[in-house]
N, C-alpha and C positions, 0 to 999 in steps of 0.2 A: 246675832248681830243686833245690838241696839240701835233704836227707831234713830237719833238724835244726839250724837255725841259733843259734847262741850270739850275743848278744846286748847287749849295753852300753845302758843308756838314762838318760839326760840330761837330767834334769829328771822325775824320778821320785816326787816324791812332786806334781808338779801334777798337775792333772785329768786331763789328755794321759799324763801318764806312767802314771798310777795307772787307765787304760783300757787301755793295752797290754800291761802286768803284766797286766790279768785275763782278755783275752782270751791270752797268750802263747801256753798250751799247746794253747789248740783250732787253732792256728794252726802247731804244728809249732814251738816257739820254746821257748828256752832263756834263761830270762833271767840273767845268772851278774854283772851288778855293777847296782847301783840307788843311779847318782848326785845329787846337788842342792846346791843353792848351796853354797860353802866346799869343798867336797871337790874333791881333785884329780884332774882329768879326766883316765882312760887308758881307751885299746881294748884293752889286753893282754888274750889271751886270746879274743877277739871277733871273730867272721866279717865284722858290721857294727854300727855305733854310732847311733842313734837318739836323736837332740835335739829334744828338746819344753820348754827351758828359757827361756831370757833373748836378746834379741841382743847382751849384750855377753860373752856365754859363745863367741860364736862362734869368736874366734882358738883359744881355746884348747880348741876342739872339732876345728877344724879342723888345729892343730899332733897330738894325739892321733891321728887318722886317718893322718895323713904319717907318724909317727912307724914306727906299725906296720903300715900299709900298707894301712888297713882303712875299706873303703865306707861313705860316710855316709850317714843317711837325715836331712832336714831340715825340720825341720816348723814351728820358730820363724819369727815373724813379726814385723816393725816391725825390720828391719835397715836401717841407712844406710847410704849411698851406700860409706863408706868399710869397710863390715861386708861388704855383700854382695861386694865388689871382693874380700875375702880367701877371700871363700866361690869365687868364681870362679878367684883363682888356686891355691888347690888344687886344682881340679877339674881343673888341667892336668894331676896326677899320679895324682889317684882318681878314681872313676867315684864322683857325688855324685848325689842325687835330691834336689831343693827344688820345695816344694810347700807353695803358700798354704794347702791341703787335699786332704785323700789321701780323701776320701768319692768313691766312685764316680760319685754322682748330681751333684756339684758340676763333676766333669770332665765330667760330658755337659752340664752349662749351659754349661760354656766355648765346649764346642763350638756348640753347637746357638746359644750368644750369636754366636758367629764367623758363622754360617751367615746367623742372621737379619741380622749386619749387611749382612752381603754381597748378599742379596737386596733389601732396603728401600731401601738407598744413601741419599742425604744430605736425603731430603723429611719424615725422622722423627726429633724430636728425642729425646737419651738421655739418661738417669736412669739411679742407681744408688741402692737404698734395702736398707742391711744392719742387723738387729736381732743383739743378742749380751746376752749378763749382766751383771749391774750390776759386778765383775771385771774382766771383761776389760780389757788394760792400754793398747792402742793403738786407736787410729781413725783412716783406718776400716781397715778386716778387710785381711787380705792376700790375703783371697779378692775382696772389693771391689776393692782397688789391683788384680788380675789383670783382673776382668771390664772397668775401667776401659781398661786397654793394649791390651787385646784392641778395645773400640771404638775407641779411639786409633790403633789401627794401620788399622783398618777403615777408618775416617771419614777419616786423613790430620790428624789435627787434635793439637795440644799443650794444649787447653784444659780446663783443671776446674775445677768448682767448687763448692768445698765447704761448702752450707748456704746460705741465701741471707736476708737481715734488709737493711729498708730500700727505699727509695724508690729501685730498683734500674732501672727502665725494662725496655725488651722482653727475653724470654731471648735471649739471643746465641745464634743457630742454629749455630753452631758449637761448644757447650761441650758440656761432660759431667757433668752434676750429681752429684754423690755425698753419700749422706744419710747419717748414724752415727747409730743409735740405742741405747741404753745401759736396761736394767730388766732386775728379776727374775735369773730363772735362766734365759732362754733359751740355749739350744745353741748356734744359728747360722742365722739364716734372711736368703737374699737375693733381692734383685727386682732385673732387669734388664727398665725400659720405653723401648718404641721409641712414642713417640705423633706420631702422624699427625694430618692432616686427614678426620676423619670416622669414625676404628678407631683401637686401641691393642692393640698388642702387646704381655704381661707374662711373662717367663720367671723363674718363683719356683723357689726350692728349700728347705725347710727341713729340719735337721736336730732327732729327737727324741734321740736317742743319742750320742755323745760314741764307742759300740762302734766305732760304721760308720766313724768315724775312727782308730780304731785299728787296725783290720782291714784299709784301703788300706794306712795305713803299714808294716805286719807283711807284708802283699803289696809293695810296693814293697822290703822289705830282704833276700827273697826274692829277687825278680826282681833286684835290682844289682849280686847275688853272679856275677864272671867277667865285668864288664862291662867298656868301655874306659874308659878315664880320661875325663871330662865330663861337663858338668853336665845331668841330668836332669830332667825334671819327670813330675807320674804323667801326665798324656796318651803320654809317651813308653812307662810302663810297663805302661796298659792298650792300647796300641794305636792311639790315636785323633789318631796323627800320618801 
């Protein structure tokens, strides 16, 4: 881990940004450019480059990085199919970390969501229920679309579904329900339920802080500094691969 990392971040005066600006210095950081919309994106200067912006900032986050050869940390969420494809092919030549959320405790639901599916297998059906701020710009969360692939890949299954209105018949034992909820100024809170015949399993997490998010992230551009070229995510960077 380098002593002092210099620092680029992208999307700086959002919420996201305007948290790792304040934690910077407790965290061994340098912050030396603080971009936002209209300004043109460079790493010049910059150990690693930290995006908490737009996903159509993405090309030209990811052209800046190749430019000067310098490790991206990504935290933007609601990319398309054809966004995330350019976030992948640079990853052929930088070492990138993307992450629906860099909070530590959201990376142990991933897991401990992985685990539980794995032990329950296909007699519990699953639910995905995420709350966020009246703001926030995408639904649902890209910590929701993660906890969703993660059952998706567990259960074997393509199926979701999002929200339910109507004279629908029985739940299909095979979908994945995902719930968006929108008020207030919440942070970030998600449920992941496995409900059974007779027990229900809920693995919550909520966040009060917006810090704790910027404190994975500031550890994640830390740790990617000397990495190989490929894409990351923070399970990779705490460990819990």
């Amino acid at each position: 881990m380098k002593d002092t990392l210099r620092v680029v971040v992208v999307g700086a005066a959002g919420r996201m940004g305007q948290a790792i600006i304040a934690v910077a210095n407790s965290e061994s950081v340098e912050i030396i450019s603080k971009l936002d919309q209209g300004d043109q994106i460079t790493s010049a200067g910059a150990d690693v480059l930290i995006d908490f912006s737009q996903p159509t900032a993405g090309d030209a986050v990811c052209d800046a990085g190749l430019k000067t050869n310098t490790p991206l940390v990504i935290g933007t969420t609601g990319h398309s199919a054809a966004q995330r494809k350019a976030i992948e092919s640079a990853a052929n030549r930088l070492p990138i970390v993307l992450a629906p959320n860099f909070s530590i405790g959201v990376n142990a639901l991933f897991w401990l969501t992985e685990q539980a599916a794995r032990i329950l297998g296909d007699s519990f059906d699953l639910e995905i229920v995420e709350m966020h701020h009246r703001l926030k710009k995408d639904a649902p969360s890209g910590t929701a679309r993660t906890l969703a692939e993660i059952l998706q890949r567990e259960r074997k299954t393509t199926r979701l579904r999002h929200g339910r209105e109507g004279m629908l018949g029985e739940r299909d034992p095979f979908e994945i329900g995902i719930h968006a909820i929108r008020g207030g100024d919440v942070v970030g809170d998600h449920m992941v339920i496995f409900a059974g015949n007779g027990e229900r399993l809920e693995l919550t997490h909520r966040a009060a802080s917006r810090e704790t998010f910027a404190r994975g992230a500031l550890r994640a551009a830390h740790w990617v500094i000397g990495r190989k070229p490929g894409l990351y995510d923070m399970r990779d960077v705490l460990g819990l691969k």
